[in-house]
C-alpha positions in Angstrom: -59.5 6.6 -82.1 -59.5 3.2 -84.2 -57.9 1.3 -81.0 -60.6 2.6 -78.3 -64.1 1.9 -80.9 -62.6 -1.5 -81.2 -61.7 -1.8 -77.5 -65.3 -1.3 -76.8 -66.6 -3.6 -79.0 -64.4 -6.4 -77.2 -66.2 -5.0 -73.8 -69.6 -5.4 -75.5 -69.0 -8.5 -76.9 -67.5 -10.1 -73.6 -70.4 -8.1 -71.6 -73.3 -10.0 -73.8 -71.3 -13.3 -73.8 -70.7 -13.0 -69.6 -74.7 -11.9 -69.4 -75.9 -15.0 -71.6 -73.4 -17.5 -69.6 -75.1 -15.9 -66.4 -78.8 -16.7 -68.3 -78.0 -20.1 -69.3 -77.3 -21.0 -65.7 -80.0 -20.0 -63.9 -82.2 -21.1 -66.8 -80.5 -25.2 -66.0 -81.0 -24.5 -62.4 -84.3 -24.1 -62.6 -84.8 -27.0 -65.0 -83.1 -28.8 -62.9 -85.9 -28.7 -60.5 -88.5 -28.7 -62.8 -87.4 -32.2 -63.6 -88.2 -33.5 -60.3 -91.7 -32.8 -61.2 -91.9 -34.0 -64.1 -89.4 -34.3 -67.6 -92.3 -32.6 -69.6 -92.4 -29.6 -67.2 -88.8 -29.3 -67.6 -89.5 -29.3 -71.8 -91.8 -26.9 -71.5 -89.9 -24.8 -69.3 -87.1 -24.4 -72.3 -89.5 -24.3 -74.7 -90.7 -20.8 -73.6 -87.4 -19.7 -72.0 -86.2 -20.1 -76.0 -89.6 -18.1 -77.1 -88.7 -15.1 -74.1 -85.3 -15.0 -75.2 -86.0 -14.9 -78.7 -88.9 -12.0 -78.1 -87.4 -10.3 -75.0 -83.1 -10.2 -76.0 -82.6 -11.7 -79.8 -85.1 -9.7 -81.5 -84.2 -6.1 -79.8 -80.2 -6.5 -81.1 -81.5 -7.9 -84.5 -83.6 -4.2 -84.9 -81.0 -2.0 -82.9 -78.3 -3.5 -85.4 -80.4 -3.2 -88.5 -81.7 0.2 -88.1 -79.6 2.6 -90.6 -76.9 4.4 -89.2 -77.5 8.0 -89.7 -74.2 9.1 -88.5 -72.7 7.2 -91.5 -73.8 10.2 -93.7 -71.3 12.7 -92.4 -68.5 10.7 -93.4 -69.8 10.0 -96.7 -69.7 12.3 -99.9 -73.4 13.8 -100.0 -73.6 13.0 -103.9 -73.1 8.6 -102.9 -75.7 6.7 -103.4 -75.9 5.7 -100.1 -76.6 9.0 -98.5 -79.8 9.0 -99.8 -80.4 5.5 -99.6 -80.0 6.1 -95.6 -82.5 9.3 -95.5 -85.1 7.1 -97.3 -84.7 3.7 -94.5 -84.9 6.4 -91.9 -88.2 8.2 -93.3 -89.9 4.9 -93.9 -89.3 3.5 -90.1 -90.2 6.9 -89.2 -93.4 6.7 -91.0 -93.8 2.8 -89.6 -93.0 3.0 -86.1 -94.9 6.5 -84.9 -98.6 7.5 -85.5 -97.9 10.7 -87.3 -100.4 13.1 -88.4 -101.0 12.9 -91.8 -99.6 16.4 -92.6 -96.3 15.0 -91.3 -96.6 11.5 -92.7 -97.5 12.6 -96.3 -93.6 14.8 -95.6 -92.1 11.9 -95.5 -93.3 10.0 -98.4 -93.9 12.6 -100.7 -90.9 14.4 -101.6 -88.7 15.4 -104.9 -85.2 15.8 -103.7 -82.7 14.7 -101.3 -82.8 18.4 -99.5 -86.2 18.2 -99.2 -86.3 14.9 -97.9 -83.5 16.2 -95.5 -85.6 19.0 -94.5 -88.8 16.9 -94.3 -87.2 15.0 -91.9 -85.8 17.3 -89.7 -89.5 19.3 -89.1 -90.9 15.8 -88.3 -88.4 14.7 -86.0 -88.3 17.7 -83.6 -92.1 18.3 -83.6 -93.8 14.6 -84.0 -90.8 12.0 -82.8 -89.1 14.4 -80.4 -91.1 15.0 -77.4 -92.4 11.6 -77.3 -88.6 9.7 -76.1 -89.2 10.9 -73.1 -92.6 9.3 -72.5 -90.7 5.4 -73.3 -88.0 6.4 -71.0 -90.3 7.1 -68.2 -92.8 3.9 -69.2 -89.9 1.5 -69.3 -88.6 3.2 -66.0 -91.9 2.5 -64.1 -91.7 -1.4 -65.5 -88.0 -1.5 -63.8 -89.2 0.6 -60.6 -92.2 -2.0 -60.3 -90.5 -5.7 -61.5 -87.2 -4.8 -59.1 -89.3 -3.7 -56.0 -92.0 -6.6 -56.0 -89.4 -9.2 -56.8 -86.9 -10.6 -54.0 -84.6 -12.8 -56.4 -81.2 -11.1 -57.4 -81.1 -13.1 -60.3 -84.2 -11.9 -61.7 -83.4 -8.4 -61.1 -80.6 -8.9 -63.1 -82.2 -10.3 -65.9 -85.2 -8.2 -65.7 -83.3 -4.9 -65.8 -81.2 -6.1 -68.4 -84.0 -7.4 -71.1 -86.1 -3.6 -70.0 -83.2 -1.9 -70.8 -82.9 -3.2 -73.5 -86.2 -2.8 -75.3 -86.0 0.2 -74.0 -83.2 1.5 -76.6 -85.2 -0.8 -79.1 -87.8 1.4 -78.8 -85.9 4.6 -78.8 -84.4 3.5 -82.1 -87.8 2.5 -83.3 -89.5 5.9 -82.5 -86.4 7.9 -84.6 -86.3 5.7 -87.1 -82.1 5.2 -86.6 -79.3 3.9 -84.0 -76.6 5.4 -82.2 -73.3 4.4 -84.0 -71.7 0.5 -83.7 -68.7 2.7 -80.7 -71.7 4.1 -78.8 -73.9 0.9 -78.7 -70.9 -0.7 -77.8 -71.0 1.7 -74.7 -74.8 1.3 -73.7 -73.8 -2.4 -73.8 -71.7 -2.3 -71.0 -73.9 0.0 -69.6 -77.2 -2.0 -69.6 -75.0 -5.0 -68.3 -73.0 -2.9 -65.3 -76.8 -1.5 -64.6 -78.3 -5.3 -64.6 -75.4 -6.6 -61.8 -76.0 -3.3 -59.8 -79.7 -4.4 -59.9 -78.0 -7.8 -58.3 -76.3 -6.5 -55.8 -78.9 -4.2 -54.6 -80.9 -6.9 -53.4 -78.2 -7.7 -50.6 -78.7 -4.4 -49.8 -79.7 -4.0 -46.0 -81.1 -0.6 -44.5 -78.1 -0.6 -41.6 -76.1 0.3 -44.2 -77.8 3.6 -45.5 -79.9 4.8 -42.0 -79.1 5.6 -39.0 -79.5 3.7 -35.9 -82.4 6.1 -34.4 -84.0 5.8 -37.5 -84.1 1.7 -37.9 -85.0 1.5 -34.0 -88.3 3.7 -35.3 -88.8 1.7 -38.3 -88.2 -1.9 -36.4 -91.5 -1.1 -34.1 -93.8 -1.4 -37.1 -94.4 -4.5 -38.5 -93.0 -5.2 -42.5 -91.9 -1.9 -42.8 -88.1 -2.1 -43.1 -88.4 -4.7 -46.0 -90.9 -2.6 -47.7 -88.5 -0.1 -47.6 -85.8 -1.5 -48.8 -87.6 -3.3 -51.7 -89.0 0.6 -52.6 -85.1 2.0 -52.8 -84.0 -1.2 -55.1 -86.8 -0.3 -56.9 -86.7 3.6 -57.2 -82.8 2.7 -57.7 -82.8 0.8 -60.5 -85.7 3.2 -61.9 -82.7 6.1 -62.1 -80.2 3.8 -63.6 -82.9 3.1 -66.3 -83.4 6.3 -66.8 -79.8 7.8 -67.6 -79.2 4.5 -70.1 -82.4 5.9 -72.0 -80.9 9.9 -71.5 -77.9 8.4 -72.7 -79.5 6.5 -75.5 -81.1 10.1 -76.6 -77.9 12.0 -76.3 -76.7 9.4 -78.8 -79.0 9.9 -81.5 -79.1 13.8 -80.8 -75.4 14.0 -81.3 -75.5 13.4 -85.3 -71.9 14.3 -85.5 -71.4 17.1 -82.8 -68.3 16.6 -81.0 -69.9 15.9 -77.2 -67.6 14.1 -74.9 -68.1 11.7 -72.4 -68.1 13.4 -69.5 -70.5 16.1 -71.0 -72.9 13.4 -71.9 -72.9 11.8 -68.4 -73.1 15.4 -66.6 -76.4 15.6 -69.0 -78.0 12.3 -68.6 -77.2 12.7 -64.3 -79.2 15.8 -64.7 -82.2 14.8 -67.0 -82.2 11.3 -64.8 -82.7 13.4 -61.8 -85.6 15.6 -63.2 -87.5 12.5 -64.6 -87.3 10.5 -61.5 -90.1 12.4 -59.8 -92.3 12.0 -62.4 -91.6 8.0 -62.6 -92.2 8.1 -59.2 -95.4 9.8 -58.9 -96.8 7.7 -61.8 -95.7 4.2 -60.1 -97.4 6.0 -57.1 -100.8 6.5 -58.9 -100.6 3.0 -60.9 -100.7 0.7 -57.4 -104.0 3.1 -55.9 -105.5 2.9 -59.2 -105.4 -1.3 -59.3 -106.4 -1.4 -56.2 -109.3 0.5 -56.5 -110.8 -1.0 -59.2 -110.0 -4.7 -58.2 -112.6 -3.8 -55.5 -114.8 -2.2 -57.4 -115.2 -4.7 -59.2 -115.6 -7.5 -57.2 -118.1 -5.6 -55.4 -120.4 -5.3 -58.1 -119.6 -9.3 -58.5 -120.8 -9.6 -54.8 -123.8 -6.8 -55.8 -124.6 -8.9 -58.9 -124.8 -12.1 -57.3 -126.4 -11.1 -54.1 -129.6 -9.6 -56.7 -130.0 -13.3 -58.5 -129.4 -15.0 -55.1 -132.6 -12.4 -54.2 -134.8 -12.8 -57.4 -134.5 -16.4 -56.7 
């Protein structure tokens, strides 16, 4: 068991160093042609690549790493120190990180004992902290749907499903108030990082490939149509990856201990992916008629409002 957790930290580590290799060169590429318009463009250009990376990548591990592990307590003797020492750092992000009624808040910061600090906990976790994971995993699911489909770089893709993912599982940490154990974010390492080169490749992907013939010779008589498509399929593709690296994210800090295997929790986080991705779907589908919308209502009460002082003078 020793041999595999550390075998997966080398993956990890390897996976973050071949992701920031990747970074680094696209970010001197497109210095590189910054610099033909001018050096200061270029300066400024790594100036707030270092203030994204910081914000967007940096940050995120620095919190996912900090966060107490609860899992740590089961292997511990209840009466250390420590033990409660953990119950306390996850009650206090708890309390920080979620807008909890203040029935459930006071819970968590008054309290006697250890038990009922341990029993505190669990009554606000499954009725405050609970059924609002889902809700991220969707929001961060739309952000990936939307970013992947409008974009037409690979690269960005990459780097865009990577740094979502990412603060995705920040935030999932965040909202419980703990992080899956060093083995298992080892895992949703690699799997945020094999999800960011699928993004890649999916942008080579070409409609010949997954319809039939009679079905492209429909599509190729209307104008824009089979690019459209395709950029919607990244999109929604990427979207379903996102969301079984937030299921399996959840299954993590559900687990506390229980002996779940891998396969069980990839059977899991297939079937919860596949029963959220409607709803991402219909929301990304609301967002775009929404924007619309009001961008022209409002610019016709621009036109209104200027057409009535053109009239008064």
């Amino acid at each position: 068991m020793k041999k595999t957790k550390y075998i997966w930290y080398i993956i990890a580590i390897c996976s973050l160093i071949l992701f920031s290799l990747i970074l680094i060169s696209s970010i001197i590429n497109i210095g590189e042609r910054l610099r033909r318009i001018h050096l200061a463009v270029e300066i400024l250009f790594y100036l707030l690549v270092v203030i994204l990376v910081f914000f967007g990548i940096i940050n995120p591990i620095r919190i996912i790493v900090q966060s107490p592990d609860l899992k740590i307590v089961t292997t511990l003797d209840q009466d250390d120190p420590r033990v409660y020492k953990t119950y306390k750092s996850v009650a206090k992000n708890i309390v920080n990180n979620n807008d909890l009624p203040e029935e459930s808040k006071s819970l968590l910061v008054d309290y006697d004992t250890k038990e009922e600090l341990i029993i505190n906990l669990q009554y606000v976790f499954h009725t405050c902290v609970k059924k609002d994971l889902n809700k991220i995993i969707i929001n961060h699911a739309k952000i990936v749907l939307i970013s992947t489909a409008i974009c037409q770089s690979a690269r960005f893709d990459m780097i865009s499903v990577f740094t979502i993912n990412l603060q995705m599982i920040k935030n999932l940490v965040l909202k419980c108030g703990f992080r899956p154990t060093y083995k298992n974010l080892s895992k949703l390492t690699v799997n945020v990082f094999g999800t960011a080169l699928i993004a890649e490749g999916l942008e080579n992907m070409r409609l010949e490939d997954i319809l039939p013939n009679s079905s492209l010779n429909v599509l190729g008589e209307i104008p824009l149509i089979k690019p459209l498509i395709s950029s919607v399929i990244q999109g929604i593709t990427n979207a379903l990856l996102t969301i079984r690296i937030g299921c399996v994210t959840r299954r993590y800090l559900f687990s506390d201990g229980e002996a779940i295997t891998k396969e069980e929790i990839r059977k899991q986080a297939l079937k919860e992916a596949a029963k959220l991705l409607p709803l991402v779907i219909a929301d990304t589908i609301t967002f775009f008629p929404k924007k619309v919308v009001r961008f022209f209502t409002n610019r016709k009460k621009k036109d209104d409002s200027s057409d009535l002082v053109t009239e008064n003078d």
